[in-house]
N, C-alpha and C positions, 0 to 999 in steps of 0.2 A: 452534139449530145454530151451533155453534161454527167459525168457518174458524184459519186459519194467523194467529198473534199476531203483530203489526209492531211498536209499541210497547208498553210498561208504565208506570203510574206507580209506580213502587218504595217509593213514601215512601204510597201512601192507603191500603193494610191497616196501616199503622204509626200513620198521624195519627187516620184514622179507625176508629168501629166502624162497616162496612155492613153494615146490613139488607139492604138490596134491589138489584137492578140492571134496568136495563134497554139492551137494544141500538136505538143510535137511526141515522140517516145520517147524512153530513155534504156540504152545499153545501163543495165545494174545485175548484180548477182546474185542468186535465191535471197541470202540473209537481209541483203541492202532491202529486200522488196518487204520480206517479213519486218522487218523492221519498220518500215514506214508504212507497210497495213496497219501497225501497232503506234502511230503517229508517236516518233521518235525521229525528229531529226528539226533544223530549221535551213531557212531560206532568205535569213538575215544576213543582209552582207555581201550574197551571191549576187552573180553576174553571169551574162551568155555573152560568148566573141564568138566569133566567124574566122578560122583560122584553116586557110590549106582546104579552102570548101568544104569544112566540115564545120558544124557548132558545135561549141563545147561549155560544157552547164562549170562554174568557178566558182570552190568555196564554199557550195552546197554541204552543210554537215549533215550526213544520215549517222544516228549511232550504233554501237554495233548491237548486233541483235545476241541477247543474253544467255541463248542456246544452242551459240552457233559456237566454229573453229575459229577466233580473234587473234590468232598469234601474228597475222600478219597484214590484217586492214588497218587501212586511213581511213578514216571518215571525212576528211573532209579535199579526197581525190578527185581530178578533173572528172568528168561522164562525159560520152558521147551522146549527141541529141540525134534521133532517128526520122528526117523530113525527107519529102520529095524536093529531087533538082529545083523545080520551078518555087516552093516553098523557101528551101533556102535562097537562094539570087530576089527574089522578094525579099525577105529580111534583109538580108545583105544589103539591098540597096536604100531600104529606107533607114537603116542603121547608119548609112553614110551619109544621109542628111544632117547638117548641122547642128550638132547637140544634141542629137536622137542616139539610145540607146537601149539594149533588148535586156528587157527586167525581166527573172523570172519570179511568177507571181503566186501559182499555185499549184502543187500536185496531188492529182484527181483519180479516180478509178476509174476504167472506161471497159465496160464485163469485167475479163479477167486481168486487163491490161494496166499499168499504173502512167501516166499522160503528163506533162511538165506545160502548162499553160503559160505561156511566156510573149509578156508586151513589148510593144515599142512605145516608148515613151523618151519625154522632153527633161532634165532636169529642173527642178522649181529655185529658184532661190530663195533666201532664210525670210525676207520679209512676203513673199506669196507666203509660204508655211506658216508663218506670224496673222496674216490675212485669212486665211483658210480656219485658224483657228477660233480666229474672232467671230469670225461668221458661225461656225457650227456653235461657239457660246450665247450669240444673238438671237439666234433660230431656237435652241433650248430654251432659251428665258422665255423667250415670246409665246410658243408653247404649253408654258408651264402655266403663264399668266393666262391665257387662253382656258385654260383648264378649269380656274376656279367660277 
């Protein structure tokens, strides 16, 4: 079940190929959460590791929220991601497959809850991305021409 999208990472169907996803929680604190109801923050850059059997979201900037106590937030502090044992050891182990790594991709509303959807995916290298770009230019023209 899909709720209302708050953030995107723009750049991990580009960088990465995902296979898989999964929607997990995230430990945040009232303002972190107001704030990204108020889509403030991005997901450029981050990463999820498996560390000590727990995941941990890396890098995520949430900013702080403009009517809160700020004297003493990071924004861009580790989170804790909130999965079942069996969820995690699945990630885990398709993470450990060669060149596979856990991107997170989007955070989502689910009722009152906010959700970190986060893939497994392959890294691309620069000429796949060079390819990838050509093609969505080819498919546009074709399109276009189609049109008239």
């Amino acid at each position: 079940m899909q709720g209302m999208l708050l953030i995107k990472n723009k750049r991990a169907h580009f960088d990465y190929e995902i296979t898989d996803t999964i929607s997990c929680g995230v430990v945040l604190s009232g303002a972190e959460v107001k704030s990204l109801r108020a889509k403030m923050g991005s997901l450029t850059g981050s990463f999820v590791q498996i560390v000590d059997n727990k995941a941990i979201l890396l890098n995520a900037h949430i900013n702080p929220y403009p009517f809160a106590d700020n004297r003493d937030y990071d924004p861009n502090r580790t989170r804790t991601l909130l999965l079942r044992r069996r969820e995690l050891y699945a990630l885990r182990d398709k993470a450990a497959a060669k060149n596979y790594t856990l991107v997170p991709l989007s955070f989502e509303t689910s009722g009152k809850f906010i959700k970190l959807i986060v893939g497994v995916g392959k890294g691309r290298k620069q000429f796949e991305k060079r390819d990838k770009i050509k093609r969505r230019d080819l498919e546009r023209e074709q399109k276009q021409s189609n049109w008239y």
